[in-house]
KEFIPA-185544 format. One record per residue: x, y, z of N, C-alpha, C, O in turn; residue in one letter; residue number from 1. Coordinates in steps of 0.05 Angstrom, whole numbers, m for minus. Layout:
<mimis>
{mimi {X; Y; Z}; {X; Y; Z}; {X; Y; Z}; {X; Y; Z}; A; NUM}
...
</mimis>
This chain:
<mimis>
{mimi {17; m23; 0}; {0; 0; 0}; {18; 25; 0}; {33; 28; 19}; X; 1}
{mimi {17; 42; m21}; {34; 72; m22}; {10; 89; 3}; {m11; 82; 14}; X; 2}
{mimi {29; 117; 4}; {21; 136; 27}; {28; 154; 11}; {38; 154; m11}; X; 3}
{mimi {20; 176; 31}; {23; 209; 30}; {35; 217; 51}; {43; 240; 51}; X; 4}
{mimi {39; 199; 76}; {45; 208; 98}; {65; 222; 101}; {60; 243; 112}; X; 5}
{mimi {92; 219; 92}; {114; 231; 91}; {105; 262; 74}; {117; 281; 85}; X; 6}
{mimi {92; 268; 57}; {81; 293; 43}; {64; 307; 55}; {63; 331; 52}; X; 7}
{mimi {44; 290; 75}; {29; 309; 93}; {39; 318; 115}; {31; 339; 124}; X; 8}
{mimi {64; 303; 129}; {78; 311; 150}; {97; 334; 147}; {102; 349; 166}; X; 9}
{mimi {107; 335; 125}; {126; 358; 118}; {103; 381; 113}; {108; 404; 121}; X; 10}
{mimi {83; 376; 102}; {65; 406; 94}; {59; 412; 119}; {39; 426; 122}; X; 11}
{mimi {68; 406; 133}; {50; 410; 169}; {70; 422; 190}; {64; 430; 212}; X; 12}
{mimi {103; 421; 173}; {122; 427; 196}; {126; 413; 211}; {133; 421; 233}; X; 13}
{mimi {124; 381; 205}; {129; 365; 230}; {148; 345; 221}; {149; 337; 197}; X; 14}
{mimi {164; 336; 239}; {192; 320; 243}; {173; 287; 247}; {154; 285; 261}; X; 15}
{mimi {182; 268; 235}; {170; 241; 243}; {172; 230; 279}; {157; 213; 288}; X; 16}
{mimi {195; 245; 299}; {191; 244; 322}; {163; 258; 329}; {145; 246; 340}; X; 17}
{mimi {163; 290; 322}; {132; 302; 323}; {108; 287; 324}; {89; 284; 339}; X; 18}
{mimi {115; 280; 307}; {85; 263; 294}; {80; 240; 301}; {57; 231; 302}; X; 19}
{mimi {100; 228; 308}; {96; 202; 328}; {92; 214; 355}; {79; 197; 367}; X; 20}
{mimi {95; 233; 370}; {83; 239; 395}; {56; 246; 392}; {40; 239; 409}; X; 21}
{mimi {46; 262; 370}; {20; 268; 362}; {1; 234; 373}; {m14; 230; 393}; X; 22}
{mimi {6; 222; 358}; {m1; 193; 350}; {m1; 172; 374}; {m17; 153; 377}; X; 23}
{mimi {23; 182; 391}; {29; 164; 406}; {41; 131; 399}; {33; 109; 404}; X; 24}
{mimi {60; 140; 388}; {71; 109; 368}; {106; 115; 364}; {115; 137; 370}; X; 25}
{mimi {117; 103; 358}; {144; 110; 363}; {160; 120; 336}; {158; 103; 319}; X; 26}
{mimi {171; 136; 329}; {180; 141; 305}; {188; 122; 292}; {184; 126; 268}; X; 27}
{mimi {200; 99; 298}; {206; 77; 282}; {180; 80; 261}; {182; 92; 240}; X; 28}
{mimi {152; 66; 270}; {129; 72; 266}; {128; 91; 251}; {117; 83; 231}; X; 29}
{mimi {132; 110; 250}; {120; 126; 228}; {152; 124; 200}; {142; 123; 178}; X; 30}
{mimi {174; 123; 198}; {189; 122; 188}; {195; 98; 171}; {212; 99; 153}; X; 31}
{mimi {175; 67; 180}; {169; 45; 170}; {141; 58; 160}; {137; 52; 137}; X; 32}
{mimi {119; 76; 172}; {106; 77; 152}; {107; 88; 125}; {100; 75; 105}; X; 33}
{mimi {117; 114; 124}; {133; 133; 99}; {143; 115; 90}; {125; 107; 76}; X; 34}
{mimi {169; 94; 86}; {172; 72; 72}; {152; 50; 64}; {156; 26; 60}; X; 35}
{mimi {141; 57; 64}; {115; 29; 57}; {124; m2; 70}; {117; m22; 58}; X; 36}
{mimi {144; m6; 97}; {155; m27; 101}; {130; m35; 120}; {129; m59; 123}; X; 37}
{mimi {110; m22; 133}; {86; m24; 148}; {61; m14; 146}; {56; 8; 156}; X; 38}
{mimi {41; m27; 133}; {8; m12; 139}; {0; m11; 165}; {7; m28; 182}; X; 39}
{mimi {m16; 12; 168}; {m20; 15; 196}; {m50; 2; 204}; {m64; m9; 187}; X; 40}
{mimi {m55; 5; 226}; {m77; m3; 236}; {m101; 8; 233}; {m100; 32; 228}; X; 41}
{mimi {m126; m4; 233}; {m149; 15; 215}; {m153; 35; 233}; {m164; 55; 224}; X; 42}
{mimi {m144; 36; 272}; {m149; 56; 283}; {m129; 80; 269}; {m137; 100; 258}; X; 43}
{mimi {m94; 69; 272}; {m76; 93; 264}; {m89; 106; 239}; {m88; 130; 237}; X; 44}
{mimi {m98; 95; 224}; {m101; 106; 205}; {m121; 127; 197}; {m122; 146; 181}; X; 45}
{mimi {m136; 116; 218}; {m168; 133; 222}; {m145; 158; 242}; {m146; 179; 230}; X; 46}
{mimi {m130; 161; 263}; {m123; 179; 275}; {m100; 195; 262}; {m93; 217; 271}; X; 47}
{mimi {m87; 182; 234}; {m75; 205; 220}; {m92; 218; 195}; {m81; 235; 180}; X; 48}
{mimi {m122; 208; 192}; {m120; 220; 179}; {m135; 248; 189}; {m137; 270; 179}; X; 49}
{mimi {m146; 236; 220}; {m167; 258; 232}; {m147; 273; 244}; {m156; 289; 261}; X; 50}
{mimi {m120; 274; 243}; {m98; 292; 260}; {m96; 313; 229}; {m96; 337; 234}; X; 51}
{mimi {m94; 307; 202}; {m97; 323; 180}; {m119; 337; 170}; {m122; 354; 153}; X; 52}
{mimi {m131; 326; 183}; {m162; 339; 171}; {m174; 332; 149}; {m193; 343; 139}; X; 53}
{mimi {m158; 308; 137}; {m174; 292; 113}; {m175; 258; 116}; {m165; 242; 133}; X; 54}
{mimi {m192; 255; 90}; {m200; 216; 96}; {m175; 202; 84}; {m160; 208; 65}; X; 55}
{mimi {m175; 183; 101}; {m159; 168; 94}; {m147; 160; 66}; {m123; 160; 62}; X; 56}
{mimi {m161; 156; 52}; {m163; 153; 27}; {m143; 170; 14}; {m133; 164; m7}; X; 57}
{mimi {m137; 191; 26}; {m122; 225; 15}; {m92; 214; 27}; {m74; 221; 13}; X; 58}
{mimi {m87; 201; 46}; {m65; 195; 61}; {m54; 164; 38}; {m35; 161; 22}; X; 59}
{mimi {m77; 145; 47}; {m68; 109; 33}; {m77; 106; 9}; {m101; 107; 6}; X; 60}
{mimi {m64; 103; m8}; {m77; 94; m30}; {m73; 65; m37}; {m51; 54; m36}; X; 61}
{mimi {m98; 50; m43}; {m95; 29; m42}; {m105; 22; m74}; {m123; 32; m87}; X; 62}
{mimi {m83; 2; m80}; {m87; m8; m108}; {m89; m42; m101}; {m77; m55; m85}; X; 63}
{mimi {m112; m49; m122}; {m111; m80; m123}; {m96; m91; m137}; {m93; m84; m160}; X; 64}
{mimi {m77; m119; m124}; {m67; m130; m134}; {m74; m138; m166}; {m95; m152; m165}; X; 65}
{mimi {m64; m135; m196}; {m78; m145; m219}; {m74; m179; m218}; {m56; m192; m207}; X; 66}
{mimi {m98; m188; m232}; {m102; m219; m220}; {m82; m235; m239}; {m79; m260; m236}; X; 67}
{mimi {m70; m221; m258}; {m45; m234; m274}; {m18; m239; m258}; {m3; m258; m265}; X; 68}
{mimi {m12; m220; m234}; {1; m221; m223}; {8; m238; m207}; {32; m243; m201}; X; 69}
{mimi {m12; m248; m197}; {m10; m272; m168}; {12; m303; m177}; {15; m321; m160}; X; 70}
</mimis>
């Protein structure tokens, strides 16, 4: 799953330590999230996107696997 997170966090003035205290999650956590090495949980996700002021959707973008691929 790609993100925005790393692009919404910088439009905001905030450091991934920041933003993990916002969140309450550890910067690891957000620095695996910006790398796509972790999706988050449907709560984090619901709480970054209500810490931006937009839907999730604006933050994760989720693409389906194409079924040629599998």
């Amino acid at each position: 799953m790609k993100n925005r997170l790393e692009e919404f966090r910088k439009k905001h003035g905030l450091t991934q330590e920041e933003l993990a205290e916002k969140l309450q999650v550890s910067r690891q956590t957000i620095g695996s999230l910006e790398n796509g090495r972790y999706n988050p949980s449907i709560l984090l996700a619901f709480k970054i996107a209500r810490l931006f002021g937009v839907s999730i959707e604006e933050i994760f973008l989720y693409e389906e696997e194409n079924e040629n691929e599998k």
